[in-house]
N, C-alpha and C positions, 0 to 999 in steps of 0.2 A: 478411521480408515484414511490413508493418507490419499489426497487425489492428486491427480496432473494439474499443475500449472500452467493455463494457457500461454503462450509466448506471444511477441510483439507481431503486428499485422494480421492475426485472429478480429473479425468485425466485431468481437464481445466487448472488446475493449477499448473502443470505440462509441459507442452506444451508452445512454442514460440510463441507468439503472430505473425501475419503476420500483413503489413503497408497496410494502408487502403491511400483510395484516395477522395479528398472531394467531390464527388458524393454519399459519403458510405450513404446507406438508413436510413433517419431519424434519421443523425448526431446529430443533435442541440437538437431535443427531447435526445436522448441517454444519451448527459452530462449533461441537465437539470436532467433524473433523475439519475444519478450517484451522482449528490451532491446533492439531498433528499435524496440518498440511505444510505451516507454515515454521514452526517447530521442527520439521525435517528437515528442511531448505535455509534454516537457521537464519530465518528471516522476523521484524520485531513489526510486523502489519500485511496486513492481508485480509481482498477487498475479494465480496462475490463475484462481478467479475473476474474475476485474475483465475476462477478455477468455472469459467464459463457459465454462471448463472447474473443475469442480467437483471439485478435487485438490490437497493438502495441496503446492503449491511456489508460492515467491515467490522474489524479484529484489528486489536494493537497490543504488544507487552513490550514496554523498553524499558523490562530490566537489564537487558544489555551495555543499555548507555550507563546505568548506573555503576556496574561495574570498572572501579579505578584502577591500573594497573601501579604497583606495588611503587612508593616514591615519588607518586606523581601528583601533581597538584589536585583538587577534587575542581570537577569543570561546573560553574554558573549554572550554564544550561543543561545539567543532567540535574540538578534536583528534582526529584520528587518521582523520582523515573523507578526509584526499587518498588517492585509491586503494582505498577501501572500495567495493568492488567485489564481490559474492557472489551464489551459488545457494544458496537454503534448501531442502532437499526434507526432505517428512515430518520439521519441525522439531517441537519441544517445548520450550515455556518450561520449565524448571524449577525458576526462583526467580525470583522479584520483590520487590527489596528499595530501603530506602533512603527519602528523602523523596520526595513525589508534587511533581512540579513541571508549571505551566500552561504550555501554548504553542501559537499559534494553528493549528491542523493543518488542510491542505488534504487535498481523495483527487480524483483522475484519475477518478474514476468521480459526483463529485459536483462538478461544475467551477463556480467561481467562486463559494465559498462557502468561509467560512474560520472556526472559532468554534475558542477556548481550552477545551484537552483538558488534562486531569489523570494523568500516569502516574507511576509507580516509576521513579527514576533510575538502576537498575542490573538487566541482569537476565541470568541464566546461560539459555544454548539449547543443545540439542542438536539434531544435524539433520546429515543426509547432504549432502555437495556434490556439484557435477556428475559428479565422477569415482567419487562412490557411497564415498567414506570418510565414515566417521562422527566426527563433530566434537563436543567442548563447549566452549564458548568461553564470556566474558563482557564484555560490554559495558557502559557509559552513556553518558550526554550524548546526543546526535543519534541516534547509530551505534543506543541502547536504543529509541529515540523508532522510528525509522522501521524494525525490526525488529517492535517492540509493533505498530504500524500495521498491515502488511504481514501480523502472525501474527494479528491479528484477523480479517480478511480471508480466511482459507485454516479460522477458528472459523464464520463466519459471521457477522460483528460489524463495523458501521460505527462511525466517528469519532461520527459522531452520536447513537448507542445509549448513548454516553458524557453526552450531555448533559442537563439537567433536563427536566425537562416544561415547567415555562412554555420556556424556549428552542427547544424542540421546537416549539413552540405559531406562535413570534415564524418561524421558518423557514419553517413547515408548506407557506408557499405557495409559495416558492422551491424547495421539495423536487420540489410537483408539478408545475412549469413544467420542471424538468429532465426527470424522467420522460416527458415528454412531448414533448422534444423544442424545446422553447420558450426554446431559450437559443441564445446564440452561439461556438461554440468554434473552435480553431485547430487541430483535430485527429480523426481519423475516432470518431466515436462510433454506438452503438447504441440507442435508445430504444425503451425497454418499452411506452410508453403513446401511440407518436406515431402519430395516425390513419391507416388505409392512404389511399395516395395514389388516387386516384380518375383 
């Protein structure tokens, strides 16, 4: 089932996710539709938060990135991205290292707005997958990017939290026109500040 994506200025997304435990009700249904959810919206990560439940799991597939267009160089940082396919539950970064590198990062939850973020190119996580084994793994390039994304998301932390003030400033109105409802998307959305209908 596809669900609504909560939008920007919703308090969900805002808030700490808390660690669930695998008794959580109708786990397996939940990720099944987190990735139609996100799969609609033609999006490569998507955090419980982001469809209004306030708990430590997210969803990632960038096999998008690894798709090269025909002629073009193959890019560094999409290796290993065909078939990165994952459940994150009650993950933990546990190191972030390496140089911070910029790249324009969109979020499902703030649509059609894209501003250059700064992260750690490498980072170890630990975290349970669906079947409730405990994993540590490590990552960079994309695979780090849209992991860091995703684990902000389940902190309590937008792409945008990332950015200065004046930038903050140069978006502010674009922020509340989503909020609101005042934009046009291709995908079911939820709006925190959009007037009731009369």
């Amino acid at each position: 089932m596809i669900l609504p994506i909560v939008a920007y200025g919703d308090p969900v997304l805002k808030k700490e996710g808390v660690e669930i435990d695998k008794d959580y009700r109708d786990l397996k249904k939940l990720i099944e539709d987190m990735f139609e959810t996100m799969y609609a919206a033609s999006g490569v990560g998507l955090a419980a938060p982001q469809i209004g439940k306030s708990i430590r799991l997210f969803i990632v597939d960038g096999s998008p990135f690894a798709d090269d267009e025909e002629g073009e160089e193959p890019d560094p940082m999409a290796e290993g991205m065909e078939g990165f396919k994952k459940v994150f539950i009650n993950p933990i970064i546990e190191e972030e290292k390496g140089e911070e590198w910029g790249f324009n990062e969109g979020c499902l939850s703030i649509p059609k707005l894209r501003e250059e973020v700064f992260r750690k190119e490498n980072i170890v996580i630990s975290y349970y997958n669906e079947n409730w084994e405990l994993k540590e793994e490590e990552y960079d390039g994309y695979a780090a990017r849209i992991i860091q994304h995703e684990y902000d998301h389940v902190e309590g932390v937008l792409f945008t939290d990332h950015l200065s003030p004046l930038k903050k400033r140069i978006i502010n109105k674009k922020l509340l026109n989503i909020s609101k409802g005042e934009i046009n998307v291709d995908y079911k959305m939820k709006f925190p500040a959009r007037k009731k209908q009369r």
